[in-house]
N, C-alpha and C positions, 0 to 999 in steps of 0.2 A: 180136134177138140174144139169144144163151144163157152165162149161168153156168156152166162144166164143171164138172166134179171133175178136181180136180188128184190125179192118180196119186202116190205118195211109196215110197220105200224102204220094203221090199226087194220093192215090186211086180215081181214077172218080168216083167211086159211094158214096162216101161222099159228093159229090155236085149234089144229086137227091133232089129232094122235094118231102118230105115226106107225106103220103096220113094219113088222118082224119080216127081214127080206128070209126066204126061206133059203135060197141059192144063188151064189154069188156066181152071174154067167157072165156073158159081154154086154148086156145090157149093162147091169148093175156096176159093172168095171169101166163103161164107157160115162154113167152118171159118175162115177167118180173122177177120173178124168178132166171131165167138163165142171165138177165142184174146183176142182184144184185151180181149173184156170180162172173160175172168177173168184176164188179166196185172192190170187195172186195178182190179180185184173183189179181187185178194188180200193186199196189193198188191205187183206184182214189175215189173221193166223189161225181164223174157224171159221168153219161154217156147216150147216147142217143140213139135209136135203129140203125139211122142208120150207127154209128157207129161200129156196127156188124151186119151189111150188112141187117137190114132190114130197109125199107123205108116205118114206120109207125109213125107216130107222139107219140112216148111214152119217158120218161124222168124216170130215176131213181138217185135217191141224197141222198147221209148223210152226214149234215156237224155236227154232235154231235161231241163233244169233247170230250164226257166221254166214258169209254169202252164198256158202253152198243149201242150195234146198234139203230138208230132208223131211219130207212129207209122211205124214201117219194118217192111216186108210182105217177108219175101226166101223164095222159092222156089226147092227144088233148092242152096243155096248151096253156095261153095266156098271154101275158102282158098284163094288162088292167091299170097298176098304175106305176109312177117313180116318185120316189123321188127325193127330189131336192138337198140330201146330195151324196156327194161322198166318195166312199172311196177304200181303197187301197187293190189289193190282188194278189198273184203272181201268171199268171195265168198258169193251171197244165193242161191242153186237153191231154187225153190218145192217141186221135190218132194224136197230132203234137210232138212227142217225145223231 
């Protein structure tokens, strides 16, 4: 697995729209892979692909608070539900330093 470069402000290609992976092969399973080790390399608990520079719809997250990892891979995702609670969080984006 690979260390990216994390893209940051006011890179133009973090304002592309990201294309719908249609199939999720070794390619796609290897980009995630490689998101996981630099969310964990910088250190963050997201990050998004095209945040190192590819512009596919894939998201990688761990918000665990215990030491064990426990990593969530979401492709293509959607909102589909908001709750009507709010709440507070300081927010960390690896590429707005």
């Amino acid at each position: 697995m690979t260390i990216r470069k994390i893209l940051t402000e006011p890179d133009p290609f973090l304002r592309q729209i990201s294309q719908d992976v249609e199939k999720v092969d070794n390619s796609i399973k290897k980009l995630m892979d490689d998101m996981i080790d630099t969310m964990y390399a910088a250190p963050g608990i997201g990050l998004a692909a095209i945040q190192i520079g590819v512009p596919k719809r894939v998201i990688v997250i761990d918000t665990s608070k215990e030491e064990e990892k426990k990593p969530l891979y979401l492709v293509n995702p959607k909102i589909i539900l908001k709750s009507k609670y709010n709440s507070s969080y300081e927010e960390g984006c690896l590429s707005v330093p």
